[in-house]
Backbone as CSV, one residue per row, in Angstrom:
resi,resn,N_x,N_y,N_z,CA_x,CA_y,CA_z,C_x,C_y,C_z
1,UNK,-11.354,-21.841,-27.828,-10.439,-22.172,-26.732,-10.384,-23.684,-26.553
2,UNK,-9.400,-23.989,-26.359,-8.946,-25.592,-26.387,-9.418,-25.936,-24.855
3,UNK,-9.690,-27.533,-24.512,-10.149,-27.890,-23.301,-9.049,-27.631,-22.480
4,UNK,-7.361,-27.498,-22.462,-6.387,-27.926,-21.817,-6.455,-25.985,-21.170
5,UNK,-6.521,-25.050,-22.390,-7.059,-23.645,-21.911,-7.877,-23.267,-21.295
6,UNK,-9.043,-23.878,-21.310,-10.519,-24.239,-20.132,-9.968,-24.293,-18.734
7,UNK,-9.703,-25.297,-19.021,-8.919,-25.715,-17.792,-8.094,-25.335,-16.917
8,UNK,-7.118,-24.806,-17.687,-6.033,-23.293,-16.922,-6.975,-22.316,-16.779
9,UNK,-7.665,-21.813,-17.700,-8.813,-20.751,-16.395,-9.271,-20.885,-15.707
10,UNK,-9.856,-22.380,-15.495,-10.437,-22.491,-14.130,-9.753,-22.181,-12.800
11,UNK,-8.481,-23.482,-12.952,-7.522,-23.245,-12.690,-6.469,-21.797,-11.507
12,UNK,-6.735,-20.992,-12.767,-6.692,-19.044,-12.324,-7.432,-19.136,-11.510
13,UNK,-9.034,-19.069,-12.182,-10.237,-18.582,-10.818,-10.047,-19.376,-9.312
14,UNK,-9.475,-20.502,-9.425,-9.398,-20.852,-8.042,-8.788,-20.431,-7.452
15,UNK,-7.118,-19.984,-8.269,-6.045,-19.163,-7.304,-7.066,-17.994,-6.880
16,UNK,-7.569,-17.309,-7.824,-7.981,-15.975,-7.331,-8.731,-16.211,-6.029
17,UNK,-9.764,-17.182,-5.760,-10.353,-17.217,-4.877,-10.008,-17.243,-3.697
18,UNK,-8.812,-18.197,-3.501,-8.072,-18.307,-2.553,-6.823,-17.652,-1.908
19,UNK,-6.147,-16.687,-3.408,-5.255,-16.052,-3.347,-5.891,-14.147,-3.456
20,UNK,-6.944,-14.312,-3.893,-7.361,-12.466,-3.904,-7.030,-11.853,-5.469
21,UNK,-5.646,-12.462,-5.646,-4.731,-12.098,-6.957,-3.656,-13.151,-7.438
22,UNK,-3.306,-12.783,-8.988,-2.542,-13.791,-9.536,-1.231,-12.844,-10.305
23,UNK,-0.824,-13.226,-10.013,0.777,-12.579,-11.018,0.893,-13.065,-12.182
24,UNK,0.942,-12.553,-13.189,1.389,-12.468,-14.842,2.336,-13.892,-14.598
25,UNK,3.575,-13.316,-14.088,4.959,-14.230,-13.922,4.625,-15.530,-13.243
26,UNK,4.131,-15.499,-12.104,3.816,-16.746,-11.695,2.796,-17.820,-12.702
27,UNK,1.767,-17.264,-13.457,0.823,-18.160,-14.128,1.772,-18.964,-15.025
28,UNK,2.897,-17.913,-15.958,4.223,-18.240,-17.113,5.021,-19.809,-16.365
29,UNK,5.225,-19.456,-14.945,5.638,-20.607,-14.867,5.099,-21.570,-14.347
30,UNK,3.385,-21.346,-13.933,3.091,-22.881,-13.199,2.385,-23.301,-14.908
31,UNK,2.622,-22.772,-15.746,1.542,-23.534,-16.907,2.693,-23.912,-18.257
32,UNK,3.951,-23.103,-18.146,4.933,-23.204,-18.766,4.335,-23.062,-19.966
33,UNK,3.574,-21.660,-20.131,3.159,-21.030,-21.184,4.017,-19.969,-21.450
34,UNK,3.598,-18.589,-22.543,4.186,-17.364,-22.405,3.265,-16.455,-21.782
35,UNK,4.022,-15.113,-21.690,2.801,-14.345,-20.939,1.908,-13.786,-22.113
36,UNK,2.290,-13.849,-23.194,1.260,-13.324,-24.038,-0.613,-14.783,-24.192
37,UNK,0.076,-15.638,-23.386,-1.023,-17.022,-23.276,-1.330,-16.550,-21.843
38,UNK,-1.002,-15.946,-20.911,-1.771,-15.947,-19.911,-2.458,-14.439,-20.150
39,UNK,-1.654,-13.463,-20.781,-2.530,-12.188,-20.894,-3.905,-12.502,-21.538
40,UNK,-3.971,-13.529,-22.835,-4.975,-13.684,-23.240,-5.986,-14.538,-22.530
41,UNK,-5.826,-15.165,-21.286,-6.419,-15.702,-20.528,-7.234,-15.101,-19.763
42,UNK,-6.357,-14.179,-19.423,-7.336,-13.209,-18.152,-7.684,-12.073,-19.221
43,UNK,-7.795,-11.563,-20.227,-8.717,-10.874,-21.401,-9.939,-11.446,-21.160
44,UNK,-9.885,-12.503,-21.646,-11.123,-13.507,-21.572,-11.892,-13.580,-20.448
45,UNK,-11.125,-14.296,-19.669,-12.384,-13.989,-17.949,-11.948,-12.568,-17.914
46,UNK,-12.085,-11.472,-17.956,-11.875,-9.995,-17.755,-13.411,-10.026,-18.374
47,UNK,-13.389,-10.424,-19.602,-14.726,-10.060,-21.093,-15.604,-10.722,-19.718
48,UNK,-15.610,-11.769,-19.261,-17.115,-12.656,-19.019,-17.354,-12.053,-17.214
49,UNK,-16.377,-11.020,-17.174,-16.526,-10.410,-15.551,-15.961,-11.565,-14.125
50,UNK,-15.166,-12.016,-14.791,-14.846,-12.801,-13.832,-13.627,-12.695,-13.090
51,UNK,-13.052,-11.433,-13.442,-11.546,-10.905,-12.673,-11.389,-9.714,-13.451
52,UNK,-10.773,-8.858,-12.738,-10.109,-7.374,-13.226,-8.810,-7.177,-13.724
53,UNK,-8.175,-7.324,-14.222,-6.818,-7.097,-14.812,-6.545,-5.991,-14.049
54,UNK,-4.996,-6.613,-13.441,-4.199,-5.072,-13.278,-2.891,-5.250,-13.354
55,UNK,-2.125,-4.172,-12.925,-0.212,-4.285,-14.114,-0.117,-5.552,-13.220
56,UNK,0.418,-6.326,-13.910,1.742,-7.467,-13.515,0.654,-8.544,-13.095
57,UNK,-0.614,-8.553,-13.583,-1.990,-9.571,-13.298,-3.317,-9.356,-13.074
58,UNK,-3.686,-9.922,-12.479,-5.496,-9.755,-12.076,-5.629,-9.619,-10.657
59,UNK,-7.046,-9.451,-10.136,-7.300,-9.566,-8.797,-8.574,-10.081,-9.077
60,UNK,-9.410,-10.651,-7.947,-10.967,-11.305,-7.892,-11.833,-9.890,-7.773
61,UNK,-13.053,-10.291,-8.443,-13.651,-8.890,-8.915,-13.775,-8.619,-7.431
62,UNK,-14.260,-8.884,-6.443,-15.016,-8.181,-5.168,-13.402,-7.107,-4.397
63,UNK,-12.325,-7.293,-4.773,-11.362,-6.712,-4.922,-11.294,-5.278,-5.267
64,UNK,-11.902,-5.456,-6.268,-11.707,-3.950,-7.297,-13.107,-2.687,-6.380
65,UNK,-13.815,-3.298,-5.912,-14.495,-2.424,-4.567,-14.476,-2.847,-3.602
66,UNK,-13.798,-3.078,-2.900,-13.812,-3.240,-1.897,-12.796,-3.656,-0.639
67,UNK,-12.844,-3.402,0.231,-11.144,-3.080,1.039,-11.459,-4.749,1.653
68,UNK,-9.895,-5.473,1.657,-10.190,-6.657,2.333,-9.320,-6.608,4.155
69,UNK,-9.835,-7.012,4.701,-9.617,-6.803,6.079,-8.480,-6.348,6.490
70,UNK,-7.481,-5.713,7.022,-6.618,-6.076,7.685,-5.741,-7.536,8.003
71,UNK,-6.236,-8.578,8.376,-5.335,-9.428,8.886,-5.240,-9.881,7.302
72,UNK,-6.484,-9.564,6.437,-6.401,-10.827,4.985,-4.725,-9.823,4.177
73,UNK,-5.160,-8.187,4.651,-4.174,-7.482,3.697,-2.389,-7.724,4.278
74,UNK,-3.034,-7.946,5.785,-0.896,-8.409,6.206,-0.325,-9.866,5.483
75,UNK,-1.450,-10.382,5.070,-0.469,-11.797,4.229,-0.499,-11.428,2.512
76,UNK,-1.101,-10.659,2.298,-0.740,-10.493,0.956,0.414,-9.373,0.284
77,UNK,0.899,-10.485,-0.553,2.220,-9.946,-1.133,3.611,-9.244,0.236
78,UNK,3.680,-10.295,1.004,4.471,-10.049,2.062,5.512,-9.731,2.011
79,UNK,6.722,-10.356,1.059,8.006,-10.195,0.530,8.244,-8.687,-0.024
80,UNK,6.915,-8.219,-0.607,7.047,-7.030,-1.377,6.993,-6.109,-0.306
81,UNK,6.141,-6.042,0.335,5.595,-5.267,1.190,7.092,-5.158,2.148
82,UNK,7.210,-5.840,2.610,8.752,-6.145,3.601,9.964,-5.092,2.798
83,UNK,10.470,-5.529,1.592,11.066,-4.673,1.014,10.980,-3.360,0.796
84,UNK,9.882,-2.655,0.854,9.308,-1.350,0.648,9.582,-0.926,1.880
85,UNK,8.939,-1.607,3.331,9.148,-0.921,4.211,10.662,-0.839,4.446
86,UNK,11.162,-1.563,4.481,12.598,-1.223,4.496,13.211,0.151,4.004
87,UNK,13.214,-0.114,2.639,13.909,0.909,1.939,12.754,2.351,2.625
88,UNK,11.662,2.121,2.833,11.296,3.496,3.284,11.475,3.759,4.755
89,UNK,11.948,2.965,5.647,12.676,3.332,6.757,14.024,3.656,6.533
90,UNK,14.789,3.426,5.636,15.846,4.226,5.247,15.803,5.222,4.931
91,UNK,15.141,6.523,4.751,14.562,7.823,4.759,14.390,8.602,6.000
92,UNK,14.665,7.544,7.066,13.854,7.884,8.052,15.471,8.249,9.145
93,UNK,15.455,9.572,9.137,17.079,10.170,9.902,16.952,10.092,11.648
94,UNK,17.731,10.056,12.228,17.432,10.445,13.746,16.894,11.714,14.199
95,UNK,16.589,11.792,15.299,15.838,13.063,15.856,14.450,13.116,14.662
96,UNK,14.207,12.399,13.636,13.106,12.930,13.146,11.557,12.562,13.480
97,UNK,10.555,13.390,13.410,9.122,13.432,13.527,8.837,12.580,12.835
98,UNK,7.717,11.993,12.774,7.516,10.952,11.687,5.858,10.454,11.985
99,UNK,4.640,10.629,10.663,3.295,9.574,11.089,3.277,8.603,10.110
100,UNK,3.102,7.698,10.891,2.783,6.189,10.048,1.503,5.945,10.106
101,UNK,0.878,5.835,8.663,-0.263,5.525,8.942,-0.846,3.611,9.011
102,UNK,-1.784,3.428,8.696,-2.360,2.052,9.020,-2.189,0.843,8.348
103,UNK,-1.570,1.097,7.067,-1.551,0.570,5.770,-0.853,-0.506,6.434
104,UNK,-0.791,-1.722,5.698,-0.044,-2.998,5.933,1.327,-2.755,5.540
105,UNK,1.539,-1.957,4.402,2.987,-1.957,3.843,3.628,-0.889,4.538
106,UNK,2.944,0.037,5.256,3.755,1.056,6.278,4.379,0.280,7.444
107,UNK,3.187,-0.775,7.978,3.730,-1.643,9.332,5.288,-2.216,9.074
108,UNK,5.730,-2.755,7.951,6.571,-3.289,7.556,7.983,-2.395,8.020
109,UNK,7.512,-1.174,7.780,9.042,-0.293,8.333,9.207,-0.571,9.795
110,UNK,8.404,-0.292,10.621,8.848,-0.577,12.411,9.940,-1.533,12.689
111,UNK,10.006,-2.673,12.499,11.098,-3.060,12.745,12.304,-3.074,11.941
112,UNK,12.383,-2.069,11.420,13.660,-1.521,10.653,14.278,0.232,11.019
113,UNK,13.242,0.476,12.335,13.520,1.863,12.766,13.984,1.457,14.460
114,UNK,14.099,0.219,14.738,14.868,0.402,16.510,15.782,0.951,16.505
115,UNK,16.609,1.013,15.443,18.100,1.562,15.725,18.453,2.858,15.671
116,UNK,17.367,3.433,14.967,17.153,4.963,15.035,17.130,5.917,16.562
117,UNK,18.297,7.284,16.252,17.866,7.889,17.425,16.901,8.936,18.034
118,UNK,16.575,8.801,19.356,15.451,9.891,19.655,14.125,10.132,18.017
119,UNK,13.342,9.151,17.613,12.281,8.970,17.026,11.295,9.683,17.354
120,UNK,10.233,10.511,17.089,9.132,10.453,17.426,8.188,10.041,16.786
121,UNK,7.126,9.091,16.890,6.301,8.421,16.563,5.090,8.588,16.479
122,UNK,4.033,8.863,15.180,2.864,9.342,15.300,1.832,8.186,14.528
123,UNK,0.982,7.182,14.936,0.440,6.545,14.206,-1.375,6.230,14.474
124,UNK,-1.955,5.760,13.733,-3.410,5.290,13.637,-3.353,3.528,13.896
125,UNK,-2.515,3.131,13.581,-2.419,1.912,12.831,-2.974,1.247,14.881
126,UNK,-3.410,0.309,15.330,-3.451,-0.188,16.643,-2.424,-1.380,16.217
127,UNK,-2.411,-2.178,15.786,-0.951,-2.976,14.905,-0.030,-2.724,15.329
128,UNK,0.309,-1.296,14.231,1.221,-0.192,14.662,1.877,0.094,16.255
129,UNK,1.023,0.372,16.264,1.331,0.549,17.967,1.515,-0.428,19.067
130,UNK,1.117,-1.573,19.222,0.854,-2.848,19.388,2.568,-3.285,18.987
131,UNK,2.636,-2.999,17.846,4.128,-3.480,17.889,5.425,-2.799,18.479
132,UNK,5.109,-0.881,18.438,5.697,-0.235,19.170,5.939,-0.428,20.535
133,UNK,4.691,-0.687,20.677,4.734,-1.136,22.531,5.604,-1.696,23.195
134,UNK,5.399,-2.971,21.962,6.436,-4.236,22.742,7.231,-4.361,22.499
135,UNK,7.876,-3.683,21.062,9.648,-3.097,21.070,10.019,-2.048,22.235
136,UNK,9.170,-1.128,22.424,9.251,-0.470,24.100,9.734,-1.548,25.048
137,UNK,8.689,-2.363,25.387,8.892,-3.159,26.661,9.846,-3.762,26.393
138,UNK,10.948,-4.571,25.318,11.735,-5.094,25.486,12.947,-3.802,25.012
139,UNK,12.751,-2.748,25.365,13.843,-1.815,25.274,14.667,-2.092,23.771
140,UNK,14.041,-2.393,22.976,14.524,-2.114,21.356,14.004,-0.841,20.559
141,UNK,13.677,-0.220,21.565,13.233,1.033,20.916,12.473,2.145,21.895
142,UNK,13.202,3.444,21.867,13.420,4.240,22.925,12.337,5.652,22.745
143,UNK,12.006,5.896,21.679,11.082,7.350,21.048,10.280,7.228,21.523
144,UNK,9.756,8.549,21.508,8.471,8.807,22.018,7.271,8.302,20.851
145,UNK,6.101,8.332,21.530,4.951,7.367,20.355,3.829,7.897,20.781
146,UNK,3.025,8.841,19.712,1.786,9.528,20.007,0.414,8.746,19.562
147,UNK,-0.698,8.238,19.421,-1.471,7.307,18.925,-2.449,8.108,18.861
148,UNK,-3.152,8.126,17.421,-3.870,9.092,17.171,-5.604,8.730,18.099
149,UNK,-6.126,9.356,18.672,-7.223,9.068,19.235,-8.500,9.396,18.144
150,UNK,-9.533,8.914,18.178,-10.771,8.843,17.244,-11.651,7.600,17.391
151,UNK,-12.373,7.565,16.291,-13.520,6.187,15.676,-12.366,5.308,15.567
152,UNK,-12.856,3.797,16.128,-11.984,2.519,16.234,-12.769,1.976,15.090
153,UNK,-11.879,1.469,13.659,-12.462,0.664,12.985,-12.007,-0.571,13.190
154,UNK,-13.108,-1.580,13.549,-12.293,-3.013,14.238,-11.441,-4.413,13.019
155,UNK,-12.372,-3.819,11.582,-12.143,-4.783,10.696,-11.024,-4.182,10.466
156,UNK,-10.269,-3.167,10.033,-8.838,-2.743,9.936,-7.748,-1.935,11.151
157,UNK,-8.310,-2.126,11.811,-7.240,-2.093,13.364,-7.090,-0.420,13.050
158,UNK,-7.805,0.265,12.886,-7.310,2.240,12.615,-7.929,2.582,13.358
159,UNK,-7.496,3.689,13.783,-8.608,4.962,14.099,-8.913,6.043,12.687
160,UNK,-9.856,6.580,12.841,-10.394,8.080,11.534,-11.291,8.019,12.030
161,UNK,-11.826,9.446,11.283,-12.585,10.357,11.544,-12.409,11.665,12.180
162,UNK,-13.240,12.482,12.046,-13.070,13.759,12.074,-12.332,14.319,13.488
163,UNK,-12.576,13.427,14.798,-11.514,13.641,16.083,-9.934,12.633,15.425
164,UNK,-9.965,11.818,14.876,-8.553,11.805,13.962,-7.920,13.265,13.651
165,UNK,-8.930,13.882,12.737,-8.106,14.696,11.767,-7.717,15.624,13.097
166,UNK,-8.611,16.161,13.749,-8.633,17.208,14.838,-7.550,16.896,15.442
167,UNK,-7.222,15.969,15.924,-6.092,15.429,16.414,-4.796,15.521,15.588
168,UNK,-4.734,14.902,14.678,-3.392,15.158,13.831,-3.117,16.885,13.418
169,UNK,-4.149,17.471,13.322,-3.911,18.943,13.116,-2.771,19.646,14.263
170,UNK,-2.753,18.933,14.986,-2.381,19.477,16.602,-0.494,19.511,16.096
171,UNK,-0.204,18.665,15.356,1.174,18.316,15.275,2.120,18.651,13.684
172,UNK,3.141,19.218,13.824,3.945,19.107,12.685,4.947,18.288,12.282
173,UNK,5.040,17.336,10.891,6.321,16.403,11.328,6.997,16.519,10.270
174,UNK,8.106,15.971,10.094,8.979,15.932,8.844,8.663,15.205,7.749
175,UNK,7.995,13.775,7.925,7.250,12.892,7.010,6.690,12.177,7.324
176,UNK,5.670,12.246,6.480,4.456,11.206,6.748,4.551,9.952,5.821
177,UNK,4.178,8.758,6.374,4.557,7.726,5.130,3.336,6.854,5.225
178,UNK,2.678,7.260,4.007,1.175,6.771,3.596,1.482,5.665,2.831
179,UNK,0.508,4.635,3.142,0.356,3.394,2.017,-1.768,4.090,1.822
180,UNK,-1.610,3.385,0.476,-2.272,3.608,-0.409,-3.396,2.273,-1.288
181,UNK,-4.163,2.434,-1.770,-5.325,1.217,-2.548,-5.025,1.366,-3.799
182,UNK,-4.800,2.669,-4.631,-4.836,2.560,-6.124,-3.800,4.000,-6.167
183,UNK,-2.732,3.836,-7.914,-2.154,4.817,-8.135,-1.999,4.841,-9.451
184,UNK,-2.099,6.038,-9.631,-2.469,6.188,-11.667,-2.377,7.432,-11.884
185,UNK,-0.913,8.140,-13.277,-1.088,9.263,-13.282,-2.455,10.264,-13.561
186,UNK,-3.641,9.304,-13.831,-4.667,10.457,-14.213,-5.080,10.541,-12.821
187,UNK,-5.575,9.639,-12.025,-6.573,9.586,-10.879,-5.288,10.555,-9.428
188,UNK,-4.270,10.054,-9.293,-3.282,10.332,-8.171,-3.363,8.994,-7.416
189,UNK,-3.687,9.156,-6.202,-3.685,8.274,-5.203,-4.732,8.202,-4.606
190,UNK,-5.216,7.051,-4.154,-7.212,6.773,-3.911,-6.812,5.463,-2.990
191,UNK,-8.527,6.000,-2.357,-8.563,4.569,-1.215,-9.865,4.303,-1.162
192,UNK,-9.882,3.248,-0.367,-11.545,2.726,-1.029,-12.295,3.544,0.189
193,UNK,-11.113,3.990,1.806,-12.351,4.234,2.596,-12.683,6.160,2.327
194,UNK,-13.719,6.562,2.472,-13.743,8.311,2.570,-13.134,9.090,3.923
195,UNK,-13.135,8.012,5.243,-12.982,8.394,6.249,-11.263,8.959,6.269
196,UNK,-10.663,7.426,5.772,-9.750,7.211,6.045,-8.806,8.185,4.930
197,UNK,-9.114,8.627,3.645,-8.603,9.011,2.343,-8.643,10.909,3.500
198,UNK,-9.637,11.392,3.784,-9.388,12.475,4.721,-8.186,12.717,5.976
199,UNK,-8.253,11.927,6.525,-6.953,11.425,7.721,-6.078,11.567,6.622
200,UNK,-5.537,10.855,6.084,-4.221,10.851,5.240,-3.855,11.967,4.369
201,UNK,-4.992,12.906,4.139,-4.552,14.324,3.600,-4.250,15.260,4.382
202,UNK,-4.979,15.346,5.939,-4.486,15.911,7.370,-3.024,15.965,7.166
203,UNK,-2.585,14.286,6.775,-1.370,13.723,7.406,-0.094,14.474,6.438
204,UNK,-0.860,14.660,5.422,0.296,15.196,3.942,0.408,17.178,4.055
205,UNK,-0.738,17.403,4.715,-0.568,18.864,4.912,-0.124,19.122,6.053
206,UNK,0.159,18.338,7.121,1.219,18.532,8.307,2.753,17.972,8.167
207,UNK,2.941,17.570,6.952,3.962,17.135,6.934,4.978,17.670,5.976
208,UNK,6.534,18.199,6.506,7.423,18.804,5.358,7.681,17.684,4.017
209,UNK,7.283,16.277,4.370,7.212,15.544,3.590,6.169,14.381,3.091
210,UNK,5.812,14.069,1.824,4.826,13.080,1.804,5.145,11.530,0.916
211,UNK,5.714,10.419,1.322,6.437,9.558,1.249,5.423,8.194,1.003
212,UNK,5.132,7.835,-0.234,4.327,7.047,-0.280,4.669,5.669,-0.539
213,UNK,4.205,4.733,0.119,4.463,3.270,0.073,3.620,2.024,-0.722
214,UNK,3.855,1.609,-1.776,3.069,0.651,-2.939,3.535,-0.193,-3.101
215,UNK,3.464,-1.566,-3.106,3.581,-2.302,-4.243,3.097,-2.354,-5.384
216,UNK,3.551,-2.883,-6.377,3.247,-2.551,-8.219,1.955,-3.166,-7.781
217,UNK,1.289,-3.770,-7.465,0.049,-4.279,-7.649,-1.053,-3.440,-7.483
218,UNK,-0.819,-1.681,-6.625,-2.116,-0.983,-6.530,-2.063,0.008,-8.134
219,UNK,-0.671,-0.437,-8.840,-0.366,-0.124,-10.862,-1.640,0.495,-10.807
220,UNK,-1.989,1.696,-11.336,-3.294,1.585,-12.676,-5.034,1.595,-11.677
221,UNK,-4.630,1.245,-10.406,-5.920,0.897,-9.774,-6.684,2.399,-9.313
222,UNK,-8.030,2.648,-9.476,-8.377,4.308,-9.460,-9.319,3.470,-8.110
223,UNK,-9.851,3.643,-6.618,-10.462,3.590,-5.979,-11.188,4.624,-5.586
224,UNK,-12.511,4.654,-4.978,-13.288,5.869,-5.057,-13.426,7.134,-4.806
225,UNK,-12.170,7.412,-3.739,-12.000,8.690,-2.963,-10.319,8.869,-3.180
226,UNK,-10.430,9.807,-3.698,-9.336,10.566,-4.232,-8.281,11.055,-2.454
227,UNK,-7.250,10.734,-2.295,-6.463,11.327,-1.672,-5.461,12.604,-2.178
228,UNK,-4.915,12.596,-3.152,-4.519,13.404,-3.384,-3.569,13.269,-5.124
229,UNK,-3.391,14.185,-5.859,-2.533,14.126,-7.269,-0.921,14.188,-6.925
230,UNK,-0.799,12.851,-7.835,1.012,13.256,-8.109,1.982,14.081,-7.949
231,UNK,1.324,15.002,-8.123,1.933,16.333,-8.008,2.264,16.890,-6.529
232,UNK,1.773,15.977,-5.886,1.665,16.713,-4.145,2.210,15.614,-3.338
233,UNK,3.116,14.411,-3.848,3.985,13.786,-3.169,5.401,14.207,-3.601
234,UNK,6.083,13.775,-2.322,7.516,13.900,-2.426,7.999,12.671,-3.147
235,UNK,8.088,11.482,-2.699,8.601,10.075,-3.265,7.629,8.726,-3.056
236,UNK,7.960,8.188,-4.088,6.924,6.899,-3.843,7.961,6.085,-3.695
237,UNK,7.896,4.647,-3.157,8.678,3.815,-2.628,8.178,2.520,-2.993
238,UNK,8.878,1.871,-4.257,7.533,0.964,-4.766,8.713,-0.187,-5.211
239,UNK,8.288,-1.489,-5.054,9.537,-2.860,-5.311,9.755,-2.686,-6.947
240,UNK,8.968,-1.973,-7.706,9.114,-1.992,-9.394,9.126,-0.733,-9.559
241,UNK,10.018,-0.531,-11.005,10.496,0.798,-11.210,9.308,1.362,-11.684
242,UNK,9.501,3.107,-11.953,8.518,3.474,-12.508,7.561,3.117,-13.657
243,UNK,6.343,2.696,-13.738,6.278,2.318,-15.340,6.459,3.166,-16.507
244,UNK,7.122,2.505,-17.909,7.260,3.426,-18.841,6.576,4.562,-19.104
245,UNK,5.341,3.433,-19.143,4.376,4.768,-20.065,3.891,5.498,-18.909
246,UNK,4.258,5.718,-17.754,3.661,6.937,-16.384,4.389,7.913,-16.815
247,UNK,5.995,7.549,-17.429,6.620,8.399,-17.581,6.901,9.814,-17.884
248,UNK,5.975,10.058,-19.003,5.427,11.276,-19.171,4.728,12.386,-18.782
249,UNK,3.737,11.804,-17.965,3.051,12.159,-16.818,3.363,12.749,-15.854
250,UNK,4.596,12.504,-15.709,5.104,11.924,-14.122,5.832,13.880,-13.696
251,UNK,5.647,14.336,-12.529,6.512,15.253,-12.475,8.203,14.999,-12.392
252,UNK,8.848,15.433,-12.811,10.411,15.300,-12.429,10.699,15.488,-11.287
253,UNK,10.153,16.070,-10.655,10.359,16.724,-8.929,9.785,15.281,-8.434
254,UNK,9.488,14.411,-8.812,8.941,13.596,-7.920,9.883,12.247,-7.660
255,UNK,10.273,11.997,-6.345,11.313,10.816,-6.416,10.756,9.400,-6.531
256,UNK,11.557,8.555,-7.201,10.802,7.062,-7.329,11.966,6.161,-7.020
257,UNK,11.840,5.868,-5.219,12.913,4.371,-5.285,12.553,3.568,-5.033
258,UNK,13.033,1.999,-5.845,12.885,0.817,-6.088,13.194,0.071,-4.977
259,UNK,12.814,-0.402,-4.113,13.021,-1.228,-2.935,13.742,-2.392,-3.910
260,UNK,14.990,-2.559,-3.039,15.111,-4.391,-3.534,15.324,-4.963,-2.623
């Protein structure tokens, strides 16, 4: 490896440090290399354990176990996240039931549902609700809003646990719209917490629908507790199209739209 290549890895590791993750596309143009020079970059720190590869880039190893806070997960990949919720509040009809769970990229739909009529609102998220509130108080938004009661986790603003689930059992809705940690046709859909991966299967067996929210970046990622297989969502809602090679895998019954 040449010193000027040294150097661009370092380079990487600092974004990572500071950024969590690095994009394929972005490295192409701050080094005005190709991506086959940055794939072989992060190969390399991948070999010496110094970042994880995943589709469309890397993340910093403490990443690949482990959930990063709440406030760290609302600034990352914001644009994407924004787009997703969108297009998955477009799903979202009047008069309908609806639980949102805690995820950062679920928050993103709320302010794309004021205009909706007679809503009902079911969420964990305190965020969530927090923002419901005060579209309430300034009369931008009229539905009713149920807040799931349970264990307060303070580092990610949720409630779970087993008076969660007890609680969500109580209700039937039309769709539930889960964000997610990792998605891969072998594994399904996984999250790093056990508490929380339980709540969100409550949420998919009370619901006529199960509507999942990603950016390409949770690609390929298997986290430790299984939520549930491919096979048992309705649509994923993700800013990048399906990947090729999932393709095969993939059920046909299963919908995939591209936020843009």
């Amino acid at each position: 490896m040449s010193l000027i290549g040294e150097e661009r890895k370092r380079e990487i590791l600092d974004i990572l440090n500071d950024a969590g993750k690095v994009q394929t596309n972005d490295l192409v143009k701050r080094f005005g290399v190709s991506s086959e020079t940055i794939r072989r970059y992060l190969e390399e720190l991948e070999s010496e354990n110094r970042l994880k590869r995943v589709y469309g880039g890397a993340v910093k190893m403490t990443l690949v176990y482990e959930e990063l806070s709440h406030l760290k997960r609302e600034v990352l990949r914001v644009e994407e996240k924004q787009r997703v919720g969108r297009a998955a509040a477009a799903l979202v009809e009047d008069y309908d039931v609806i639980v949102i769970d805690d995820g950062s990229t679920t928050l993103q739909m709320i302010p794309y549902l004021l205009y909706k009529k007679n809503l009902t609102i079911i969420t964990n998220s305190v965020s969530g609700l927090n923002m419901i509130l005060d579209y309430q108080n300034k009369e931008m938004f009229s539905g009713d809003v149920f807040f799931i009661g349970g264990k307060i986790d303070p580092r990610h603003y949720r409630i779970s646990g087993s008076l969660a689930e007890k609680f969500m059992e109580n209700f039937f809705v039309n769709k539930a719209f889960i964000s997610i940690d990792g998605i891969s046709p072998e594994q399904g859909i996984t999250s790093f917490d056990s508490s929380r991966a339980l709540l969100v299967q409550t949420m998919m067996q009370k619901s006529e629908q199960s509507i999942i929210l990603a950016d390409s970046s949770k690609f390929g990622a298997n986290r430790l507790y299984k939520i549930a297989d491919l096979a048992q969502l309705d649509t994923v809602v993700c800013e990048e199209p399906l990947p090729a090679e999932w393709s095969e895998h993939i059920d046909k019954k299963l919908k995939w739209i591209v936020a843009e």
